[in-house]
Backbone as XML, in Angstrom:
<?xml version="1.0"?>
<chain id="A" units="angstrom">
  <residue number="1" name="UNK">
    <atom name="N" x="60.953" y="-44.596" z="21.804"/>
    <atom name="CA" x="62.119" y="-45.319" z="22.274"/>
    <atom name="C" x="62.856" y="-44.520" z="23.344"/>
  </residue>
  <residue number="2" name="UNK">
    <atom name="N" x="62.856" y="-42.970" z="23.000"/>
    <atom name="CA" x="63.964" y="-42.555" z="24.413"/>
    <atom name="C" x="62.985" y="-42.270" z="25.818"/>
  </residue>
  <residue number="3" name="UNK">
    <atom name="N" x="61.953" y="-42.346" z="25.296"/>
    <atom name="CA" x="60.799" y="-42.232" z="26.286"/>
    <atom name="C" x="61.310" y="-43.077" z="27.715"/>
  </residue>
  <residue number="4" name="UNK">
    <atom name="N" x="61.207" y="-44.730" z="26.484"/>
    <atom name="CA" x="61.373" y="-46.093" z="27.506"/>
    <atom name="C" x="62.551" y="-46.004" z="28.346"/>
  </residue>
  <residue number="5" name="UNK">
    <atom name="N" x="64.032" y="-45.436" z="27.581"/>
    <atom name="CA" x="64.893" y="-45.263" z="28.371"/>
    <atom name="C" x="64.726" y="-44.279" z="29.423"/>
  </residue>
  <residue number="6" name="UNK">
    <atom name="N" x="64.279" y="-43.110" z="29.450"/>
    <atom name="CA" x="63.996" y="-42.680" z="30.399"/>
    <atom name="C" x="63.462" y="-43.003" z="31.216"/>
  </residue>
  <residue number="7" name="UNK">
    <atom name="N" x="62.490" y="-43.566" z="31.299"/>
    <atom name="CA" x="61.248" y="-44.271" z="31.921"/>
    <atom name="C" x="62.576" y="-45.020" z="33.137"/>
  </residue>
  <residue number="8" name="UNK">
    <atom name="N" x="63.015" y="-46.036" z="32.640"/>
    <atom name="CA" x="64.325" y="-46.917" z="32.325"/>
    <atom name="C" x="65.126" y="-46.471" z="33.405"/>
  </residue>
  <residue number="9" name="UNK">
    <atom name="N" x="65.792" y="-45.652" z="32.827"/>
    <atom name="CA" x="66.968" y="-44.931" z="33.870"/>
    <atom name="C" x="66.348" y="-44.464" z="35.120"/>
  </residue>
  <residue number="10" name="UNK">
    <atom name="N" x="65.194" y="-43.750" z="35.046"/>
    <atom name="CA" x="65.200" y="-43.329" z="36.679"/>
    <atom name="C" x="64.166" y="-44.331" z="37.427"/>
  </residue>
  <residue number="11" name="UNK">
    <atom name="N" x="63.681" y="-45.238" z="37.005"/>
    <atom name="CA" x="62.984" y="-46.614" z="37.639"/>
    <atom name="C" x="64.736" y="-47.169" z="38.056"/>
  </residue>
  <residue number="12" name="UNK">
    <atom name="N" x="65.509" y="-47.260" z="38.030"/>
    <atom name="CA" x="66.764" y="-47.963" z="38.276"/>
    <atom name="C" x="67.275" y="-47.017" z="39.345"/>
  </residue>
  <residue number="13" name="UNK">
    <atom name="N" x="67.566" y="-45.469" z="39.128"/>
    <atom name="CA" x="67.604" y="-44.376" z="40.283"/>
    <atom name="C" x="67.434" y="-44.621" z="41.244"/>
  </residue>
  <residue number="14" name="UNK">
    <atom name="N" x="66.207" y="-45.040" z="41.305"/>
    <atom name="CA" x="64.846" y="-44.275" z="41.928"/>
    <atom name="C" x="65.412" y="-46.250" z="42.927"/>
  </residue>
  <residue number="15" name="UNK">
    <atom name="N" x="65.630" y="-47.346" z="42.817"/>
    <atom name="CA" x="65.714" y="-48.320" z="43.065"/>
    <atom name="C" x="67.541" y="-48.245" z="43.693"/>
  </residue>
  <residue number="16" name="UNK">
    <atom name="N" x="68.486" y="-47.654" z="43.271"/>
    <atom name="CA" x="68.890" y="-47.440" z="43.913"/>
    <atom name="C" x="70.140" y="-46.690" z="44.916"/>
  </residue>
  <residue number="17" name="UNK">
    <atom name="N" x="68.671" y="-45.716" z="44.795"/>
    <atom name="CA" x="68.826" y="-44.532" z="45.910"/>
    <atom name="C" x="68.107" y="-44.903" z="47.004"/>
  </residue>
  <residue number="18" name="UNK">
    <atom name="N" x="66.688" y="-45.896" z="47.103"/>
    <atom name="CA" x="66.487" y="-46.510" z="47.885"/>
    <atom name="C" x="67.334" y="-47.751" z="48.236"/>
  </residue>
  <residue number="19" name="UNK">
    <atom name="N" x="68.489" y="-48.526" z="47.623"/>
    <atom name="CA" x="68.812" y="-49.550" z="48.403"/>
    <atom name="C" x="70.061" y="-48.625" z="49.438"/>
  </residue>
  <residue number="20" name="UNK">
    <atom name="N" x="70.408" y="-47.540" z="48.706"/>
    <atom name="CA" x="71.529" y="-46.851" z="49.682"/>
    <atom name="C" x="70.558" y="-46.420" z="50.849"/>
  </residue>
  <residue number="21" name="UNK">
    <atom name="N" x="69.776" y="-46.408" z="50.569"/>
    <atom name="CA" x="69.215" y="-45.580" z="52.138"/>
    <atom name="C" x="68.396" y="-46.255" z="53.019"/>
  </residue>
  <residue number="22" name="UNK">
    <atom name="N" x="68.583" y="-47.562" z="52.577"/>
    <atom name="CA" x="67.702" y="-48.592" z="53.332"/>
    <atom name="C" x="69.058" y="-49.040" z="53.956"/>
  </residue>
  <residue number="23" name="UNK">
    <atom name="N" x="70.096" y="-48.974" z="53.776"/>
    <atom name="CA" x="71.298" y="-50.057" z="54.891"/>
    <atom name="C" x="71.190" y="-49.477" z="56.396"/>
  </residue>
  <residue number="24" name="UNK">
    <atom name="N" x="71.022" y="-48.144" z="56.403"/>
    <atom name="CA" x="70.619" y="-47.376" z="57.854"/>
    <atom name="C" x="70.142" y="-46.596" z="58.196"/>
  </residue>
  <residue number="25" name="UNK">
    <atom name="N" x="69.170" y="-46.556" z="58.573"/>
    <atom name="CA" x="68.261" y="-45.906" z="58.877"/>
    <atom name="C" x="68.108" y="-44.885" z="59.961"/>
  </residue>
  <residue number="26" name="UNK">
    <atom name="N" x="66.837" y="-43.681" z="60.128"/>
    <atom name="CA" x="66.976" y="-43.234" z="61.792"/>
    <atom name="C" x="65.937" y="-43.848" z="62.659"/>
  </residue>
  <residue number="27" name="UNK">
    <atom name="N" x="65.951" y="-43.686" z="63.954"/>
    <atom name="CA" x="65.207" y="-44.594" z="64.743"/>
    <atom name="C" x="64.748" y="-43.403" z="65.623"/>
  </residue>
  <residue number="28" name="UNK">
    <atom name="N" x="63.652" y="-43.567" z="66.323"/>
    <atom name="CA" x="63.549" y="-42.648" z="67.567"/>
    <atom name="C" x="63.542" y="-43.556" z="68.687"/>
  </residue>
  <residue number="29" name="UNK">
    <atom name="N" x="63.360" y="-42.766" z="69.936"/>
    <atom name="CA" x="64.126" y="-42.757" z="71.090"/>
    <atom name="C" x="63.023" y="-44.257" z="71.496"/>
  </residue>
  <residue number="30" name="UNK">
    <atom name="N" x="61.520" y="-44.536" z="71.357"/>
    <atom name="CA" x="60.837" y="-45.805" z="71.384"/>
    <atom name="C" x="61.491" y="-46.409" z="70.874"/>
  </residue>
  <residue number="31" name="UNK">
    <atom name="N" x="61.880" y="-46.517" z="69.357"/>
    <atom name="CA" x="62.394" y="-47.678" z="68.519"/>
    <atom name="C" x="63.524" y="-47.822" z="69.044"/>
  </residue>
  <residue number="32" name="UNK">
    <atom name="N" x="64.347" y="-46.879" z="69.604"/>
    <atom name="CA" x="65.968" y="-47.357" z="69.946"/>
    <atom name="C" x="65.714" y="-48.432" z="71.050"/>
  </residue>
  <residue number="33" name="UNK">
    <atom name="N" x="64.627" y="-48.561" z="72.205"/>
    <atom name="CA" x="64.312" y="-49.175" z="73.361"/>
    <atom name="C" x="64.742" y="-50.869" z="72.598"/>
  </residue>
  <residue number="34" name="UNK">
    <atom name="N" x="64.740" y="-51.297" z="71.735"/>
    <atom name="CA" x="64.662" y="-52.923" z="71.459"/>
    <atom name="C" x="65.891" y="-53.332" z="71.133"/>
  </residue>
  <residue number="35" name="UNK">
    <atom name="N" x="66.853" y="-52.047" z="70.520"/>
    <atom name="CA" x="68.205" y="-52.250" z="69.524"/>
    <atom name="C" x="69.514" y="-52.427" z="70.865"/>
  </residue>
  <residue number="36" name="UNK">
    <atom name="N" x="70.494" y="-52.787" z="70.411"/>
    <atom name="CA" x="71.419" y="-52.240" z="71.150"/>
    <atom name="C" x="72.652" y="-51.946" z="70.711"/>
  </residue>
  <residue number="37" name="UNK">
    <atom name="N" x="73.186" y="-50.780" z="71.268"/>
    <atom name="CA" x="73.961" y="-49.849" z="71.527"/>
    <atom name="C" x="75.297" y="-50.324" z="71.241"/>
  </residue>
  <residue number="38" name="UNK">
    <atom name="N" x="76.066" y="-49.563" z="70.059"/>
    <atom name="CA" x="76.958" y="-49.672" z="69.599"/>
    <atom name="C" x="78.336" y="-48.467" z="69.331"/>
  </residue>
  <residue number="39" name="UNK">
    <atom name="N" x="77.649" y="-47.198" z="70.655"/>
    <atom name="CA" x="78.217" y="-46.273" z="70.638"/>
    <atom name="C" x="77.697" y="-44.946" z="70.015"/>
  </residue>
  <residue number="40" name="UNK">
    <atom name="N" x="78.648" y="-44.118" z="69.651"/>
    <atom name="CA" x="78.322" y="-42.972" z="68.988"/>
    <atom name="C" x="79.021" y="-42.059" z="67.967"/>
  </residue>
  <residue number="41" name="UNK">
    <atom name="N" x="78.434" y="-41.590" z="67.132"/>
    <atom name="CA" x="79.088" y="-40.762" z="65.970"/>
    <atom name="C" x="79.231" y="-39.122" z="66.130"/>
  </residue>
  <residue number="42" name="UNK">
    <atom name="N" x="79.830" y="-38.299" z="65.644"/>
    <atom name="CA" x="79.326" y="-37.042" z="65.488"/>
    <atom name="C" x="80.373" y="-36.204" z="64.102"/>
  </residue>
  <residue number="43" name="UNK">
    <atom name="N" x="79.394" y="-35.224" z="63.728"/>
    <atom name="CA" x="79.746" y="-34.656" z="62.509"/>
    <atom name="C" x="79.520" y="-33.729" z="62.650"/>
  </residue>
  <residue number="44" name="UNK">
    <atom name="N" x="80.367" y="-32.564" z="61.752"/>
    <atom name="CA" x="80.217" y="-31.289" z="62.125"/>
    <atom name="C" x="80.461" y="-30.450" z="60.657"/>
  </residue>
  <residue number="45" name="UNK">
    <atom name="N" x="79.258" y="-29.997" z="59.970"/>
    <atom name="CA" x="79.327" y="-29.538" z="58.893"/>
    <atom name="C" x="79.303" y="-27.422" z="59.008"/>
  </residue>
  <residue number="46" name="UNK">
    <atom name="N" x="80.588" y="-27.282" z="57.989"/>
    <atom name="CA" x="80.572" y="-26.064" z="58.076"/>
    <atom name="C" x="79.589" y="-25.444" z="57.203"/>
  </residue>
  <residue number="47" name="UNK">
    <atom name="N" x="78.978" y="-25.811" z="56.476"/>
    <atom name="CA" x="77.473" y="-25.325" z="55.786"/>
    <atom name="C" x="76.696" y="-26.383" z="55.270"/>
  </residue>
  <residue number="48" name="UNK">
    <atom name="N" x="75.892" y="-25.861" z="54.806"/>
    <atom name="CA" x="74.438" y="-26.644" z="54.536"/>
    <atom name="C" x="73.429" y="-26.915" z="54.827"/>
  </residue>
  <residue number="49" name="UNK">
    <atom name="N" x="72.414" y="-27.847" z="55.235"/>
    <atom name="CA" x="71.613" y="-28.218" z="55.838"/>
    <atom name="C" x="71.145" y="-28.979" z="56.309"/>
  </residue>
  <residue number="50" name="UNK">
    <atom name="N" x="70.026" y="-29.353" z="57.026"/>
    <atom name="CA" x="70.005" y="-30.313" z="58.262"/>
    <atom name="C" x="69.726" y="-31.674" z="57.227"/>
  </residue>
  <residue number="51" name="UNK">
    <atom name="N" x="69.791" y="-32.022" z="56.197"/>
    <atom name="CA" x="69.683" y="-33.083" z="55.393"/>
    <atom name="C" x="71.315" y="-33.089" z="55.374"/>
  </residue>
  <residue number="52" name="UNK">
    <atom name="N" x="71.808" y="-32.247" z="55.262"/>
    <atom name="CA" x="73.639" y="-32.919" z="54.818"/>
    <atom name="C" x="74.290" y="-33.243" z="55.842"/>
  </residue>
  <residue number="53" name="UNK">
    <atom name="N" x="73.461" y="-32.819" z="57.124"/>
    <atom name="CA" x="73.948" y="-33.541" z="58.260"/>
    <atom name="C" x="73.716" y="-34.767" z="58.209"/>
  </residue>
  <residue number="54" name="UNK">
    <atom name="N" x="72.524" y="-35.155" z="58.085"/>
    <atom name="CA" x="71.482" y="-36.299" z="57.875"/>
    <atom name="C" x="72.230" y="-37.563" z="57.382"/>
  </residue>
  <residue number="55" name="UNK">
    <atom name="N" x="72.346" y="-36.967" z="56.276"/>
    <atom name="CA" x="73.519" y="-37.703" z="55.361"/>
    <atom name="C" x="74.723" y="-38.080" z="55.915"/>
  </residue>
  <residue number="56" name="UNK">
    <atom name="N" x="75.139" y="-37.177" z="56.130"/>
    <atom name="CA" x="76.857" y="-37.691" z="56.831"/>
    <atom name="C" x="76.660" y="-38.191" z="58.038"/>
  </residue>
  <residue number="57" name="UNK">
    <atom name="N" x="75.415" y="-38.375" z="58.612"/>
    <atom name="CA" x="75.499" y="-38.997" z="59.939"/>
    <atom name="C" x="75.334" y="-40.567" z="59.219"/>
  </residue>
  <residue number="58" name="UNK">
    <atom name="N" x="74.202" y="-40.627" z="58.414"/>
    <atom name="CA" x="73.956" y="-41.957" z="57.963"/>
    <atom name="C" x="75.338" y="-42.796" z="57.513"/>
  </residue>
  <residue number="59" name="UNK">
    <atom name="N" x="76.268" y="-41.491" z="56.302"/>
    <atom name="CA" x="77.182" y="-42.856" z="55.953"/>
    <atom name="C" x="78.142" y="-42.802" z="56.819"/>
  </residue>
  <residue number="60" name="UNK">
    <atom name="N" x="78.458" y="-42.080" z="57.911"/>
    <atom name="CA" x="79.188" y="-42.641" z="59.417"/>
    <atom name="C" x="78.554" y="-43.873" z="59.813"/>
  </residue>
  <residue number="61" name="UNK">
    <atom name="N" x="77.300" y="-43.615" z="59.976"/>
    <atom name="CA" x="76.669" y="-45.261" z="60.625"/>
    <atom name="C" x="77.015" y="-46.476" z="59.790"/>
  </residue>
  <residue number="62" name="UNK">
    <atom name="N" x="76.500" y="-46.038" z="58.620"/>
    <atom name="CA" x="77.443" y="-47.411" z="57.590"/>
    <atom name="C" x="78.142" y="-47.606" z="57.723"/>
  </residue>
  <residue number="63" name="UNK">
    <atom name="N" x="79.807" y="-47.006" z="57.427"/>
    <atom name="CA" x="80.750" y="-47.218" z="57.355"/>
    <atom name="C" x="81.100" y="-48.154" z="59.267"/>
  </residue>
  <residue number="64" name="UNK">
    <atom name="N" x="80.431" y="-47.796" z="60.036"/>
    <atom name="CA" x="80.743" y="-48.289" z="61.354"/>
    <atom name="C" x="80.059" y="-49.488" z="61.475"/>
  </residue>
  <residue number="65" name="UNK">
    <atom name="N" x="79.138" y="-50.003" z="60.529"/>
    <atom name="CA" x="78.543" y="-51.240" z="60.685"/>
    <atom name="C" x="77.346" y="-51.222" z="61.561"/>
  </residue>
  <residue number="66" name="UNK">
    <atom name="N" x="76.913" y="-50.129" z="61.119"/>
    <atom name="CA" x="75.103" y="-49.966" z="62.472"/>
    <atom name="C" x="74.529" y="-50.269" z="61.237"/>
  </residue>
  <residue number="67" name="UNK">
    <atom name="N" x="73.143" y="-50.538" z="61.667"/>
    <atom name="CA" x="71.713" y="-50.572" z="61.201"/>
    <atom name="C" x="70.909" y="-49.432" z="61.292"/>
  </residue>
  <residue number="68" name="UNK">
    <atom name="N" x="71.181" y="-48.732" z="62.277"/>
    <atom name="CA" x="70.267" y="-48.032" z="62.687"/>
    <atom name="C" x="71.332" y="-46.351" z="63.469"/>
  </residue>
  <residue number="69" name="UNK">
    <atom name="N" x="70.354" y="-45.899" z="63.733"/>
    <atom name="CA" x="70.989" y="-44.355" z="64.313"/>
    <atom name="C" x="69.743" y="-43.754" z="64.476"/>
  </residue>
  <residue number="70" name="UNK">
    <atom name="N" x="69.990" y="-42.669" z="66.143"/>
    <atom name="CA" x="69.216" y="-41.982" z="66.928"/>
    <atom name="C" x="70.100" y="-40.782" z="66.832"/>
  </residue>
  <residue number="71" name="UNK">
    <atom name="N" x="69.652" y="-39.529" z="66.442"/>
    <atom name="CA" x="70.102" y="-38.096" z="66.877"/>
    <atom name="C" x="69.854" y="-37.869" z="68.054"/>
  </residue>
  <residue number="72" name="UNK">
    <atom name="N" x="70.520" y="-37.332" z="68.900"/>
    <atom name="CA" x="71.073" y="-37.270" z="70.286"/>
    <atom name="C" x="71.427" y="-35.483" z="70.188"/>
  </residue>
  <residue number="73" name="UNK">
    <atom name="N" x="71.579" y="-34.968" z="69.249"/>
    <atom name="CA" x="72.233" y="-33.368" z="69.637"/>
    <atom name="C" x="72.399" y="-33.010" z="68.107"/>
  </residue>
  <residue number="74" name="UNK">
    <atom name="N" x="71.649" y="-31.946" z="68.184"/>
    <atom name="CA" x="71.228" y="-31.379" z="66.583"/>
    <atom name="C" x="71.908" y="-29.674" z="67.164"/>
  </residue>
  <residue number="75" name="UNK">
    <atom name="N" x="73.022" y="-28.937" z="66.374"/>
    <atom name="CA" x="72.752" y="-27.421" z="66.804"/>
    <atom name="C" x="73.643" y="-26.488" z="65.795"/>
  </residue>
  <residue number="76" name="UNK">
    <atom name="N" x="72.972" y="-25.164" z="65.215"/>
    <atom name="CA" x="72.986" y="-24.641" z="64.354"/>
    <atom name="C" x="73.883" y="-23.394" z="64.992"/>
  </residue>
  <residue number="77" name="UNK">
    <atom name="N" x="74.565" y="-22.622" z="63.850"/>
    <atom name="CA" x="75.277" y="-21.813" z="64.415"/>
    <atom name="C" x="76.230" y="-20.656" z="63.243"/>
  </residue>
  <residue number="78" name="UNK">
    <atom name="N" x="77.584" y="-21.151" z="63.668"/>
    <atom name="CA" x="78.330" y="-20.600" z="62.585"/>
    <atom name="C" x="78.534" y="-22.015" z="61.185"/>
  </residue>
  <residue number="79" name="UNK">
    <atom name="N" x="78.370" y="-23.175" z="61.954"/>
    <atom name="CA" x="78.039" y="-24.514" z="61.401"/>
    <atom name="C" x="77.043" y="-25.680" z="62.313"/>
  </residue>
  <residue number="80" name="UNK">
    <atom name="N" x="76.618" y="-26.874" z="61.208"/>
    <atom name="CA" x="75.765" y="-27.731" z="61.862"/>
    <atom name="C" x="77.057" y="-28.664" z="62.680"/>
  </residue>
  <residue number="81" name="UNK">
    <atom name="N" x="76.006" y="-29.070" z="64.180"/>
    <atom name="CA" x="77.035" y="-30.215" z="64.500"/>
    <atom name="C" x="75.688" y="-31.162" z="65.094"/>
  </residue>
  <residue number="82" name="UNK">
    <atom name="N" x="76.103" y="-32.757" z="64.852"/>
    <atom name="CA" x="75.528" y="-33.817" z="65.307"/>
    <atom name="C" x="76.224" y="-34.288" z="66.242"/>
  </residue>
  <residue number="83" name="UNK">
    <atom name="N" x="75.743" y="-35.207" z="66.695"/>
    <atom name="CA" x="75.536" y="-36.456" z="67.504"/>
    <atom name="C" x="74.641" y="-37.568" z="67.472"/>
  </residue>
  <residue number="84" name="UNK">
    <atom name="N" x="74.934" y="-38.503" z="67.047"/>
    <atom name="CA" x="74.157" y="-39.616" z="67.057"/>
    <atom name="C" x="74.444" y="-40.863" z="67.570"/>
  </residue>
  <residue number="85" name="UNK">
    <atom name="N" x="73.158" y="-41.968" z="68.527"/>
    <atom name="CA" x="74.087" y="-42.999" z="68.867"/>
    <atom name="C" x="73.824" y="-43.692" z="67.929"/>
  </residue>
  <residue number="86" name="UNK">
    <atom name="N" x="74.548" y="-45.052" z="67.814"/>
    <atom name="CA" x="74.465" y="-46.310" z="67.014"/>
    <atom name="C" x="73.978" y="-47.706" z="67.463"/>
  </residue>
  <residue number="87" name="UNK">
    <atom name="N" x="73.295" y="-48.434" z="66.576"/>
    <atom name="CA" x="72.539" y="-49.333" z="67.085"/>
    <atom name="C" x="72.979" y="-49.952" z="66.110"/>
  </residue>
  <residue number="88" name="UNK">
    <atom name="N" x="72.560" y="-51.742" z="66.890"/>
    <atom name="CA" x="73.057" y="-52.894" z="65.980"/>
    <atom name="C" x="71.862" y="-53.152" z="64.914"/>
  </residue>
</chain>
């Protein structure tokens, strides 16, 4: 029985952590060629890594109502900073 729940709980996870990360996605610079242009984001993390940029670029794009996002300026240092544009 706790098997099934387990089983259970991360089949539901696992479903959705993919619907959060399906609302926006990244695109490259081909795929951006079809979308259009809705401006640009940028974030600037004082530690971590290039996934927590990743992240905070994505739920900037959400919260702004894109579909989609292109990194434009990736650079490492005393902290990470982005740039990304936004697509419809």
């Amino acid at each position: 029985m706790n098997t099934k729940l387990i089983i259970a709980t991360l089949g539901l996870a696992s479903v959705l952590s993919f619907g959060a990360s399906a609302a926006v996605h990244q695109v490259n610079t081909d795929q951006a060629q079809s979308l259009q242009s809705m401006g640009s984001i940028s974030v600037t993390e004082m530690s971590g890594s290039p996934m927590d940029v990743r992240q905070a670029l994505a739920a900037k794009a959400e919260k702004a109502g894109a579909s989609s996002y292109r990194v434009t300026e990736l650079s490492s240092g005393d902290h990470w900073h982005a740039t990304a544009e936004l697509y419809k």
